[in-house]
Structures are given as structure tokens and as C-alpha cells.
Residue frames as qw, qx, qy, qz and C-alpha x, y, z in Angstrom:
[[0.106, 0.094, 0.603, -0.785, 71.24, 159.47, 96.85],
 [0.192, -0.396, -0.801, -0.405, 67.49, 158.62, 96.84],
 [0.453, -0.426, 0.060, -0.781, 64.53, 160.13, 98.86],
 [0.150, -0.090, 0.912, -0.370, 63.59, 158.52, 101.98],
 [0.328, -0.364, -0.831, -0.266, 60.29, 156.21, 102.07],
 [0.484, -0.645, -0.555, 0.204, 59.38, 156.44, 105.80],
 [0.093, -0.774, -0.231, -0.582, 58.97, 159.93, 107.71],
 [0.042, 0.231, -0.673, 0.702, 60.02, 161.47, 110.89],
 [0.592, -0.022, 0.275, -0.758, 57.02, 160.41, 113.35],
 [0.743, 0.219, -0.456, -0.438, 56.20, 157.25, 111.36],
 [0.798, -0.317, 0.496, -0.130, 56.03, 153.73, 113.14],
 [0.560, 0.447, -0.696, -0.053, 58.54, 150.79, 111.72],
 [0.796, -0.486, 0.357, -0.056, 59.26, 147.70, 112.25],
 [0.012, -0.597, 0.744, 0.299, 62.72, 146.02, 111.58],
 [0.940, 0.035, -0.008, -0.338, 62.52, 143.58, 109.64],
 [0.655, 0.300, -0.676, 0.156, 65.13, 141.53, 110.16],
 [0.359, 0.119, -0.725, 0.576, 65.14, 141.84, 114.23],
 [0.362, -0.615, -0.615, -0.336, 61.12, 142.47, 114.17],
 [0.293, -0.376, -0.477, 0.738, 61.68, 145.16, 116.82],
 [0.144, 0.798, 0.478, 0.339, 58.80, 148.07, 116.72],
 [0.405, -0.469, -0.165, 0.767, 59.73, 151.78, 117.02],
 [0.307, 0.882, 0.286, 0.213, 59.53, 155.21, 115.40],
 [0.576, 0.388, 0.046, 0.718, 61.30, 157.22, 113.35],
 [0.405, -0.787, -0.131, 0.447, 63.20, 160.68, 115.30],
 [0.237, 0.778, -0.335, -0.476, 65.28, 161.99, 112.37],
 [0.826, 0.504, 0.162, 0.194, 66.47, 160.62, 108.53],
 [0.189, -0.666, 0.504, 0.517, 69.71, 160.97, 107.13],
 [0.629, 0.669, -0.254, -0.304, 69.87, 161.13, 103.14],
 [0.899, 0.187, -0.394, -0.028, 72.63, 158.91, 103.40],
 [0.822, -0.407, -0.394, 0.065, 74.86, 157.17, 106.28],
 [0.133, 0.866, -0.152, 0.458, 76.54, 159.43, 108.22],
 [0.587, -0.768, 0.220, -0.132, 78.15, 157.68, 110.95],
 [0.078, -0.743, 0.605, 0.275, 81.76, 156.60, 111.41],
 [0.602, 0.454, -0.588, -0.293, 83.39, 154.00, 109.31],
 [0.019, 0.054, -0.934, 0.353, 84.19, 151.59, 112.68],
 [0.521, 0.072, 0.383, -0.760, 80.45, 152.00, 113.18],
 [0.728, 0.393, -0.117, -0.549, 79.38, 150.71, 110.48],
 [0.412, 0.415, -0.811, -0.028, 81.94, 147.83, 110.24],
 [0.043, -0.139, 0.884, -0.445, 80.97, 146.53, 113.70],
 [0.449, 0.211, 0.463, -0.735, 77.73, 147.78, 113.97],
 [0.799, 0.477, -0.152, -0.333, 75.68, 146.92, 109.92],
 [0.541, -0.297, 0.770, 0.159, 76.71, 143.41, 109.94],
 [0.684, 0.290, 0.632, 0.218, 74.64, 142.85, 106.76],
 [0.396, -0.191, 0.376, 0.816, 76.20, 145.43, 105.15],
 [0.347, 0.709, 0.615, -0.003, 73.77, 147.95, 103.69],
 [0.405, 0.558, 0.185, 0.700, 73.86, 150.74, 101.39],
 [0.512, -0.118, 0.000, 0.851, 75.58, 153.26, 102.19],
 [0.109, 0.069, -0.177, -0.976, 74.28, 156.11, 99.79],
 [0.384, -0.639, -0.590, -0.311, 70.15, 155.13, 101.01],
 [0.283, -0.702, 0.099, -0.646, 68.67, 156.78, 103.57],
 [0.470, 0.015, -0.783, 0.407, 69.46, 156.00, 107.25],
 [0.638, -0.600, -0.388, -0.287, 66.78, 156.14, 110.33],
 [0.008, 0.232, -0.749, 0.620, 67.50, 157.21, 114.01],
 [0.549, -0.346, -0.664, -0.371, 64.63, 155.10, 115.77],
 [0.501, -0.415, 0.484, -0.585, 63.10, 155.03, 119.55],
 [0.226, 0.191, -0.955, 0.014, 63.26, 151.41, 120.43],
 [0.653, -0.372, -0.400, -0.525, 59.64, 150.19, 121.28],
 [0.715, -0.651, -0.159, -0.200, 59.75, 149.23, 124.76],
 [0.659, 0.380, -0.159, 0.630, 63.46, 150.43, 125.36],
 [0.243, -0.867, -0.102, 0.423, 65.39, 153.05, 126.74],
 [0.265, -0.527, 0.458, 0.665, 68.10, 153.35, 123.71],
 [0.630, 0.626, 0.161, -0.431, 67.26, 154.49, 120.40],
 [0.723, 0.212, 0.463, 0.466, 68.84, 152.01, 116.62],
 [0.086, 0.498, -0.550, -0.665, 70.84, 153.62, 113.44],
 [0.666, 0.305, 0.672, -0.105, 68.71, 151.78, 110.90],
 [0.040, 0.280, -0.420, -0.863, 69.28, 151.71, 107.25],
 [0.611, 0.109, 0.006, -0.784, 65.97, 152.31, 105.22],
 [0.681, 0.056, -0.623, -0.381, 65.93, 148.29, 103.59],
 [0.232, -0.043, -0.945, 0.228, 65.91, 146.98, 106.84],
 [0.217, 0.106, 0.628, -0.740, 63.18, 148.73, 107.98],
 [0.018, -0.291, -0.748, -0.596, 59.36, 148.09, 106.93],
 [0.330, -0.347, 0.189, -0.857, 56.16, 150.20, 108.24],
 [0.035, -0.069, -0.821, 0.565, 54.49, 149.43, 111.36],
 [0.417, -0.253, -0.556, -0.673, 50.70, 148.58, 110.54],
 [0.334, -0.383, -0.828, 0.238, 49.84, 147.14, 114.37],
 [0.308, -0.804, -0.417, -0.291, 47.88, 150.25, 115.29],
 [0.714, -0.547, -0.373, 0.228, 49.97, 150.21, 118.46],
 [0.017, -0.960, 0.228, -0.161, 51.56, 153.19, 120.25],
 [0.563, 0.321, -0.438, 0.623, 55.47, 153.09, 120.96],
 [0.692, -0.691, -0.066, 0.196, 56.53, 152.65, 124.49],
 [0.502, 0.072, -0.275, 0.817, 60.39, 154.77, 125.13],
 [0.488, -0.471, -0.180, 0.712, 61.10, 156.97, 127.70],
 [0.122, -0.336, 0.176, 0.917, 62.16, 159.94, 125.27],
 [0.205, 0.440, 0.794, 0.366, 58.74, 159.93, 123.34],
 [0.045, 0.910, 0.398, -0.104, 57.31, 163.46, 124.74],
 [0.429, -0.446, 0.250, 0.744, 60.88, 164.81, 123.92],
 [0.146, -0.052, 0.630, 0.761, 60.47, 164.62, 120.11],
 [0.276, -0.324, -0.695, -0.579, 56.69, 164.32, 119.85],
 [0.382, -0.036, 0.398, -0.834, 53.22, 166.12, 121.41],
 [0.680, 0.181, 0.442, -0.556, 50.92, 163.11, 120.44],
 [0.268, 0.034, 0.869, 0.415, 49.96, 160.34, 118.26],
 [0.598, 0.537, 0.012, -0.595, 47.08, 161.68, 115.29],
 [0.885, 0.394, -0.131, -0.208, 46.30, 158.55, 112.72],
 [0.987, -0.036, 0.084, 0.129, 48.94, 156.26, 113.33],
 [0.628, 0.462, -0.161, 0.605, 51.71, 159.10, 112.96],
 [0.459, -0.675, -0.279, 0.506, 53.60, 161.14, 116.00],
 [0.270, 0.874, 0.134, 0.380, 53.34, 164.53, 115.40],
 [0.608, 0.278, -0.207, 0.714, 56.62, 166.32, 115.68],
 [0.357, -0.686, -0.372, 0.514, 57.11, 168.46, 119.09],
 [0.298, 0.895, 0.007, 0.332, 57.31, 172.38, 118.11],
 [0.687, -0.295, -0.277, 0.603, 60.49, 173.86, 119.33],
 [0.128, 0.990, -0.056, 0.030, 61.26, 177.47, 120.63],
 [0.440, 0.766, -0.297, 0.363, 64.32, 179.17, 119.75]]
């Protein structure tokens, strides 16, 4: 198991399907089912790296991304989804700061 690179809040883009989004929560390593991952991670990535829920840039549905596909998102530009005031109160330097929750 390794530490993640990229950060909740942090912009990415994929780099293999050059879609732009930001990061909503990290998993240490992949944590969804085994059919998922057969159908879904066609180019087979590791397993025991960190894994990325993302907000699809102009979307409505949010990727499982593992960490080597993903590289950081340098276009300045703010992320368009729907669920963007759920998780986050605001963009400060190029990173969405994480919504407080109450109990």
C-alpha cells in the first residue's frame, strides 16, 4: 500500500480518456467488487495503489479512477457537476475546499 499523490478537492485529468474532474474521496487501495473491476479497469491497474472517486467535469455521474491513470489538472479551470456544492464551499488556489459537515 502506498500514499496517495493527489488530494480530496484537487483537479485531475485522466489521462488516458483526457476527461477533467476533481477528486471527492481516496481509497488506499481498490475497494470495489471483483466484477467491477473485471468489466469496468479494462487496462488493468494496480490493485494495492490508491483509487479516486471523481466528479466528472461537465457531467452528472462521478469515475472510480485508479491513481496511474490520473494526472493533475493545471488548466486553471473550475469543474462543472451538478454535486459540486455537496462536497465543497468554494474553489481557493486551484483547490476545492472540503464542505464542513454537522453531526
Amino acid at each position: 500500500m502506498s500514499e496517495a499523490v493527489y488530494a480530496i478537492g484537487q483537479r485531475v485529468r485522466h489521462a488516458l480518456f483526457e476527461y477533467r474532474g476533481v477528486i471527492i474521496d481516496v481509497d488506499p487501495v481498490f475497494s470495489l467488487s471483483d466484477d467491477w473491476y473485471q468489466n469496468e479497469a479494462v487496462s488493468r491497474p494496480p490493485r494495492d495503489r490508491p483509487w479516486y472517486r471523481v466528479l466528472v467535469h461537465n457531467a452528472i455521474h462521478e469515475t472510480y479512477v485508479a491513481e496511474r491513470n490520473l494526472e493533475a489538472d493545471l488548466s486553471d479551470e473550475p469543474v462543472n457537476h451538478p454535486d459540486i456544492e455537496l462536497h465543497f464551499s468554494g474553489l481557493v488556489d486551484g483547490v476545492y475546499q472540503t464542505r464542513q459537515r454537522g453531526n
